[in-house]
N, CA, C and O of each residue as an XYZ file, in Angstrom:
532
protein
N      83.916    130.433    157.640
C      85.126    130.769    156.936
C      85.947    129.515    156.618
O      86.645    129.469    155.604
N      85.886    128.787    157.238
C      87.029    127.124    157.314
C      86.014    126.559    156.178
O      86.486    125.860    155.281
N      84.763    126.824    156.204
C      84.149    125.894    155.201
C      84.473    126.658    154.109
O      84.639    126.017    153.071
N      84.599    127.753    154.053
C      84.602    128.270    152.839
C      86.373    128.108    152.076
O      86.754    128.184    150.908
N      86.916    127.925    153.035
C      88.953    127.741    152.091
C      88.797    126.098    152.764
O      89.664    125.550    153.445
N      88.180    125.819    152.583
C      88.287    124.218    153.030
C      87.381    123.693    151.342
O      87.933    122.631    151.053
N      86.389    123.980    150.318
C      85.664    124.263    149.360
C      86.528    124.889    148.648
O      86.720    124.247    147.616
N      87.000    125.607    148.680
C      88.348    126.377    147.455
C      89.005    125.287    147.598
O      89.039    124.594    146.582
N      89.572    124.864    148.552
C      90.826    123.922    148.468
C      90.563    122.348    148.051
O      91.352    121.430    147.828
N      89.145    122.419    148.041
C      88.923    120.837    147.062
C      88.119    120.949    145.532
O      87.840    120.092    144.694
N      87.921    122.237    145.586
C      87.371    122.724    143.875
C      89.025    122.170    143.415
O      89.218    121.115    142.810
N      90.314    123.288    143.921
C      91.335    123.151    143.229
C      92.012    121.775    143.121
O      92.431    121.198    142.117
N      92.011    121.389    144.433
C      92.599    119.715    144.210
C      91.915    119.086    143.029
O      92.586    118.700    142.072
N      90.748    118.979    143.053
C      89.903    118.101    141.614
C      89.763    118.673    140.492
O      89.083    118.059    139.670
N      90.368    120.071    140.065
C      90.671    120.828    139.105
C      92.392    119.974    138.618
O      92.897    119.427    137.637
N      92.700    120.281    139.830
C      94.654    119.749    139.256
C      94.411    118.311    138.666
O      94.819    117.962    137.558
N      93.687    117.503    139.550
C      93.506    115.590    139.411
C      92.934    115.588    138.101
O      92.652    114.476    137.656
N      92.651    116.786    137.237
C      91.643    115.959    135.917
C      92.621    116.241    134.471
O      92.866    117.369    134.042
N      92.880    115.555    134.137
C      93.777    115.092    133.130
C      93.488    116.255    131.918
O      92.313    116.510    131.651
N      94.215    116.720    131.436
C      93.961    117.716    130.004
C      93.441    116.910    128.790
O      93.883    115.815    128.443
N      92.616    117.478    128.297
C      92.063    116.805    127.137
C      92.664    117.758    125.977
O      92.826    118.978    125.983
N      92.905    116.916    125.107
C      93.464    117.847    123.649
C      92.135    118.166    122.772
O      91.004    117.718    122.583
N      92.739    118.918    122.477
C      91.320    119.830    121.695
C      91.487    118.952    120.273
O      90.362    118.603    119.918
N      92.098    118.672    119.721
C      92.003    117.859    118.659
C      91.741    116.365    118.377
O      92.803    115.756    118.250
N      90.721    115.645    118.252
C      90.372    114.382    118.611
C      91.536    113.708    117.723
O      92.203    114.320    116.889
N      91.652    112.497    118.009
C      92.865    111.371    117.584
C      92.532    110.931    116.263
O      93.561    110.727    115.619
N      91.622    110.738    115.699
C      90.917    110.820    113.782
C      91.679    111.955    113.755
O      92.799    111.796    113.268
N      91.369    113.187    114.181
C      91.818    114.310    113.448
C      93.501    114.513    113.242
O      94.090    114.936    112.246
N      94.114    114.013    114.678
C      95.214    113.936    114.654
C      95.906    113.134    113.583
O      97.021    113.505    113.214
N      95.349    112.074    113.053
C      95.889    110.811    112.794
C      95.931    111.689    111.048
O      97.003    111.647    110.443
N      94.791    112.376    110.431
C      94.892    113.051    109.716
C      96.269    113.897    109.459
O      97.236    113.958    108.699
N      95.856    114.333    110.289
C      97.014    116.017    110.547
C      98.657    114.991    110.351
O      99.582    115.064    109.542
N      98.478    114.416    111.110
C     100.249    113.505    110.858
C     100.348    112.874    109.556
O     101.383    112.784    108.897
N      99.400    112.519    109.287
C      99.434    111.207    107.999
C      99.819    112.784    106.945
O     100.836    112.910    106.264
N      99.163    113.398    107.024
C      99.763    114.706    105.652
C     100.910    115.467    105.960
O     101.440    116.224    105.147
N     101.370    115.259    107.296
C     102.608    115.902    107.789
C     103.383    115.519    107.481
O     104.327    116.272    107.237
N     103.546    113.864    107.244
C     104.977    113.008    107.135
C     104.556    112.937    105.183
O     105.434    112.743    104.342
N     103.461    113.088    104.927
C     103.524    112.583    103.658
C     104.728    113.929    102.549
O     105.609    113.783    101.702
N     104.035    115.172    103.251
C     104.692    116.444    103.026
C     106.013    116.139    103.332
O     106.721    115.918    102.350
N     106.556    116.065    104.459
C     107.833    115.985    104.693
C     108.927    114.636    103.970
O     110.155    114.714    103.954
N     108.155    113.513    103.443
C     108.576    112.892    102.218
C     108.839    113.378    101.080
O     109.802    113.019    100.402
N     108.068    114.189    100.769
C     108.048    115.190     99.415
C     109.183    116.260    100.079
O     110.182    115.916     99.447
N     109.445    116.908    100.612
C     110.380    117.581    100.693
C     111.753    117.133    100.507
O     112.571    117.844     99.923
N     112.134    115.632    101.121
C     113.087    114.995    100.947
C     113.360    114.275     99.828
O     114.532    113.906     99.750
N     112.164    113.753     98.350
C     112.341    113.609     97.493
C     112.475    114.553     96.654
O     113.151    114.371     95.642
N     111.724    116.014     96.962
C     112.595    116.712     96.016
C     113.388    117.397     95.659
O     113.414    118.135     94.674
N     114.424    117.129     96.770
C     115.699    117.256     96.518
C     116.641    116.383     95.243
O     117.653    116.890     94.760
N     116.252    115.364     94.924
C     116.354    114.198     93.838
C     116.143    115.296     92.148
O     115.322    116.185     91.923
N     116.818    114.956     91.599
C     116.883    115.629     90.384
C     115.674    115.836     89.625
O     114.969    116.835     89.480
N     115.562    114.132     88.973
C     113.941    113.804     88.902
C     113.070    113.400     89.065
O     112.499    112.395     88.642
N     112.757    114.411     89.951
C     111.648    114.533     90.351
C     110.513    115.772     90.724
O     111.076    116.861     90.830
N     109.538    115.804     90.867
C     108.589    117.119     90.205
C     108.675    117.814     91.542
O     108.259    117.076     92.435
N     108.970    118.674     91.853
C     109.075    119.245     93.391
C     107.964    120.495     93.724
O     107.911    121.708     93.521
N     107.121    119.467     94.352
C     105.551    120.057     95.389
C     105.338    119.221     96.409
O     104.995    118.087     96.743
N     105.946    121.033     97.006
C     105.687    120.491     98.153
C     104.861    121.777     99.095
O     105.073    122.954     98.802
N     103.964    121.424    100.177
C     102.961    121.781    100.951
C     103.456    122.575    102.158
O     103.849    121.755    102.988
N     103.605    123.828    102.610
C     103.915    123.812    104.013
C     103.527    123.417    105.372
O     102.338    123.160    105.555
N     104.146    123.352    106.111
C     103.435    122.718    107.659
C     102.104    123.230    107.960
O     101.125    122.566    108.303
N     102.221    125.065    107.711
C     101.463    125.752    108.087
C     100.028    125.936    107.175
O      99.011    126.446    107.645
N     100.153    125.396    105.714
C      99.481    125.165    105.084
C      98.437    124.056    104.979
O      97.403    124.025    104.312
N      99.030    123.046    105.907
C      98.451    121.474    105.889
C      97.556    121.536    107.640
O      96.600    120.809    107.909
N      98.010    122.307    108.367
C      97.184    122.426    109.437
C      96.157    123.823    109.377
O      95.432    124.069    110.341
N      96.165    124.496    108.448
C      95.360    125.426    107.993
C      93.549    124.775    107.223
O      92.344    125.011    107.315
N      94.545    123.848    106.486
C      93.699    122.407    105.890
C      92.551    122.215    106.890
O      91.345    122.379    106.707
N      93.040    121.928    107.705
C      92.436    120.623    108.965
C      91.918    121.591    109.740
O      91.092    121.158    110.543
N      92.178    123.139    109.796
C      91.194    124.003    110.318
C      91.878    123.805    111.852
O      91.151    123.617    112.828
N      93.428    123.869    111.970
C      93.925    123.953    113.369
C      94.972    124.787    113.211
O      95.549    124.610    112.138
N      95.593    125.951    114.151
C      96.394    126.658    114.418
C      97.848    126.009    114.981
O      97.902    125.260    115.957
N      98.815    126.362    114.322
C     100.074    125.319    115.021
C      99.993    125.362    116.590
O     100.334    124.406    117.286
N      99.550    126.462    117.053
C      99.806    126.784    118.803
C      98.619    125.213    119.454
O      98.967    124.624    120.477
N      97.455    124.816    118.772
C      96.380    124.149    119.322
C      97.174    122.530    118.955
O      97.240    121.589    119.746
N      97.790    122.564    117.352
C      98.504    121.251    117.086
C      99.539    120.814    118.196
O      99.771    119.742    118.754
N      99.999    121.930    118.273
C     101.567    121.606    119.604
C     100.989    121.155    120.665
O     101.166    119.939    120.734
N     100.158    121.706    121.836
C      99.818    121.587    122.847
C      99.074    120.361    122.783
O      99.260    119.401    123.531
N      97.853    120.458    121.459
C      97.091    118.546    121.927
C      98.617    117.459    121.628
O      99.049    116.728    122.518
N      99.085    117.526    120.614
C     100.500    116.998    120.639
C     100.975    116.720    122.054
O     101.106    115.561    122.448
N     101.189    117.590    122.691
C     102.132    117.434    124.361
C     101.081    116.420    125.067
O     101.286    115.429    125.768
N      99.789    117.074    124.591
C      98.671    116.256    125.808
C      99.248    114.834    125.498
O      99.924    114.184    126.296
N      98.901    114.438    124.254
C      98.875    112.915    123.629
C      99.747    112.127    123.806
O      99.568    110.911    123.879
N     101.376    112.998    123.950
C     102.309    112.538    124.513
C     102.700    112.216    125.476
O     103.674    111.477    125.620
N     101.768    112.887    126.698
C     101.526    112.214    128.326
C     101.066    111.374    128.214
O     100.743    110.920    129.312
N     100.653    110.497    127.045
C     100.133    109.259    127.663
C      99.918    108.001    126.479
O      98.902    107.535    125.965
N     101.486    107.673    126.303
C     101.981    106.745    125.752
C     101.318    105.657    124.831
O     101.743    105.038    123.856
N     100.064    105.655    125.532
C      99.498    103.957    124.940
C      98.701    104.807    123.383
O      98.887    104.469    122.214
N      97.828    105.941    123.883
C      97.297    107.011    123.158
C      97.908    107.270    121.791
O      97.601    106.817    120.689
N      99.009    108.259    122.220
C     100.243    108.249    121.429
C     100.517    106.794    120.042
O     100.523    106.669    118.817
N     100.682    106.068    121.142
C     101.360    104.644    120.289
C     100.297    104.281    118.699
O     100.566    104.129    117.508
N      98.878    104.264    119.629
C      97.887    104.325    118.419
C      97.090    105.071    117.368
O      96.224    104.764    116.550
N      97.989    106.615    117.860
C      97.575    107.515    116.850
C      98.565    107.193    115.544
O      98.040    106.999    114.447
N     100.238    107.135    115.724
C     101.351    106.684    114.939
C     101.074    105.197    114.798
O     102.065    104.781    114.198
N     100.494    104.464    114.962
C     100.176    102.984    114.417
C      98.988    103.307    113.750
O      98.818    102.380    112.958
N      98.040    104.140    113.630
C      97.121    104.587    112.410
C      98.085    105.040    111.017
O      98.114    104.468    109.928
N      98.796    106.175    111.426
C      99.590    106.675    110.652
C     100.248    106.002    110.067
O     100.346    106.276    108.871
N     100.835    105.090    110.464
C     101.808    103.538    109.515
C     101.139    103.514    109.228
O     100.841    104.476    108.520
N     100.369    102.698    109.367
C      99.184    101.615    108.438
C      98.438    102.437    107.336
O      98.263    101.988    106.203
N      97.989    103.730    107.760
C      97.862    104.618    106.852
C      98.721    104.786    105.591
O      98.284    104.378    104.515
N     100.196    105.499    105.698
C     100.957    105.406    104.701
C     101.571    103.740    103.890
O     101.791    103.632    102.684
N     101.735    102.650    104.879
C     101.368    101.570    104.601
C     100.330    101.049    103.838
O     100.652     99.951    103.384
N      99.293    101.374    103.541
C      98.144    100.972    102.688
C      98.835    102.041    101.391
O      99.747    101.624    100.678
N      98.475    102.906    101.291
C      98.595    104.155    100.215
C     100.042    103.176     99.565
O      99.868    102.728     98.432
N     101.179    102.908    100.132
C     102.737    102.509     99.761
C     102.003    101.313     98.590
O     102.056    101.532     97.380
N     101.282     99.961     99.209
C     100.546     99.172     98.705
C     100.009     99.826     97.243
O     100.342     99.544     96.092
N      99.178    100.676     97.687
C      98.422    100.842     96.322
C      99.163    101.571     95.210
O      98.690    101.674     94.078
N     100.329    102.066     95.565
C     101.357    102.701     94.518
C     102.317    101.413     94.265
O     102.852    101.286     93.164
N     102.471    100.715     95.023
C     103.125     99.313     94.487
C     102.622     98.679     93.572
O     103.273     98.263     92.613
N     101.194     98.483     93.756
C     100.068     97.200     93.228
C     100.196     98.203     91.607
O     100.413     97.502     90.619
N     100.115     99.201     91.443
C      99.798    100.204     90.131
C     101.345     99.822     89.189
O     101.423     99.504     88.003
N     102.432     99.984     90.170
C     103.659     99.954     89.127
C     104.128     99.104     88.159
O     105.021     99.344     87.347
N     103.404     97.969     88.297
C     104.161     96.846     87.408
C     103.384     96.893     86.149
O     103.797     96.356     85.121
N     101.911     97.731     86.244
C     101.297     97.619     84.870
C     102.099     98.385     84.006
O     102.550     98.014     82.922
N     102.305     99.899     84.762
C     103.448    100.648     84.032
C     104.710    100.403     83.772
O     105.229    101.107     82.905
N     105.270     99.696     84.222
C     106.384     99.050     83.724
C     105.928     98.237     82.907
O     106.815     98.121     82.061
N     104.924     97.476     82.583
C     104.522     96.785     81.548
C     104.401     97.587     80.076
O     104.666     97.334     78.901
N     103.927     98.535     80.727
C     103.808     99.887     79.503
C     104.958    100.214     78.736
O     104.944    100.629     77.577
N     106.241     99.945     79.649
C     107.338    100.489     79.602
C     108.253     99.210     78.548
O     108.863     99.252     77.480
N     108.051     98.566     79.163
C     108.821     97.244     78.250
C     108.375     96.877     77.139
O     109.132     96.378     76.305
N     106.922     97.070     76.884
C     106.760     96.267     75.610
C     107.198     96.846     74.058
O     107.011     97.926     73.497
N     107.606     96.079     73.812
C     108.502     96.168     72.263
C     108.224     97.030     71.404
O     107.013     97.234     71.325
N     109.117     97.881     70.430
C     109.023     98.687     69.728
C     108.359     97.769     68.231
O     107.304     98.012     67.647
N     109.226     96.849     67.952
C     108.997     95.958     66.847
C     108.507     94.531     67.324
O     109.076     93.731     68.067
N     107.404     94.452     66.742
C     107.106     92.644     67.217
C     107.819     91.864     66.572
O     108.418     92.379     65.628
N     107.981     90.735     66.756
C     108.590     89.404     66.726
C     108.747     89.310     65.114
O     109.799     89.445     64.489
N     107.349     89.025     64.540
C     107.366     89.073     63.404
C     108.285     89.897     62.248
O     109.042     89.510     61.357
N     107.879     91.106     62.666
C     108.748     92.301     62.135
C     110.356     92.359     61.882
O     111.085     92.755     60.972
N     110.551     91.683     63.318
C     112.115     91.299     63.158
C     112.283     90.269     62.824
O     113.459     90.116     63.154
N     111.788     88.810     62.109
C     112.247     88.024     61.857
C     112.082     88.543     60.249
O     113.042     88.387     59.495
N     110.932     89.118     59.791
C     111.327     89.603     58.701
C     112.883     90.660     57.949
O     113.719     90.648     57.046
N     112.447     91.380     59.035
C     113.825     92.316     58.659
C     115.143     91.622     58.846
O     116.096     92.062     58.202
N     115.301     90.720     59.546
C     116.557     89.662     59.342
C     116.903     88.851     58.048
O     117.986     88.835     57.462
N     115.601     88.095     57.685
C     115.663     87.701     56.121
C     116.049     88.846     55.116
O     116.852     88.579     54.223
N     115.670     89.745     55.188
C     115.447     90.945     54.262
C     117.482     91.451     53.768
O     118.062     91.752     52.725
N     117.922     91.266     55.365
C     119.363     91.052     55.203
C     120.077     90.132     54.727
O     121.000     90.313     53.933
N     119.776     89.250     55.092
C     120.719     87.789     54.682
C     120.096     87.750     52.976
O     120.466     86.866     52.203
């Protein structure tokens, strides 16, 4: 009998000692956030007049990724016990929206190039100036 609640009582001790694993691996996570904050940008820009307003729900973007908010929350809590984890799922996520920021930067100046160039060339108006005088 002592062996036997002496065996319960170290199944449970090494049951409590083993750390929770989140059901959602940290790629997936890093996903799931990177479209969370991108959504929640869009919500806050389109409040702005002009601008085209689509936007995604929470529940729609983890539907995406094939996770239930109840499974997002809880690996969430896991990930958050343990700081260093945490730190490098949101340092994917920068660098993530950080690259994408880049490549909408690197694109704008052609369009603004689009944007500036002249209705009348040079020529045109030095003619139409003579044409006056």
């Amino acid at each position: 009998m002592k062996n036997l609640v002496s065996t319960f009582f170290l199944i449970f001790l090494a049951s409590c000692s083993q750390a929770e694993k989140a059901t959602i691996p940290q790629e997936k996570m890093v996903d799931i956030l990177y479209d969370l904050t991108v959504s929640s940008s869009a919500r806050n820009t389109a409040r702005m007049k002009d601008t085209v307003q689509y936007t995604v729900s929470y529940q729609e973007l983890l539907k995406k990724h094939g996770v239930d908010s109840a499974t997002f929350v809880k690996s969430q809590e896991i990930y958050r016990k343990d700081p260093d984890t945490y730190a490098v799922i949101y340092d994917s996520v920068q660098k993530r929206i950080q690259k994408k920021l880049d490549e909408v930067r690197a694109t704008e100046p052609e369009k603004e190039k689009e944007k500036l160039k002249p209705v009348i060339n040079v020529k045109d108006l030095k003619a139409l100036s003579r044409n006056k005088q």
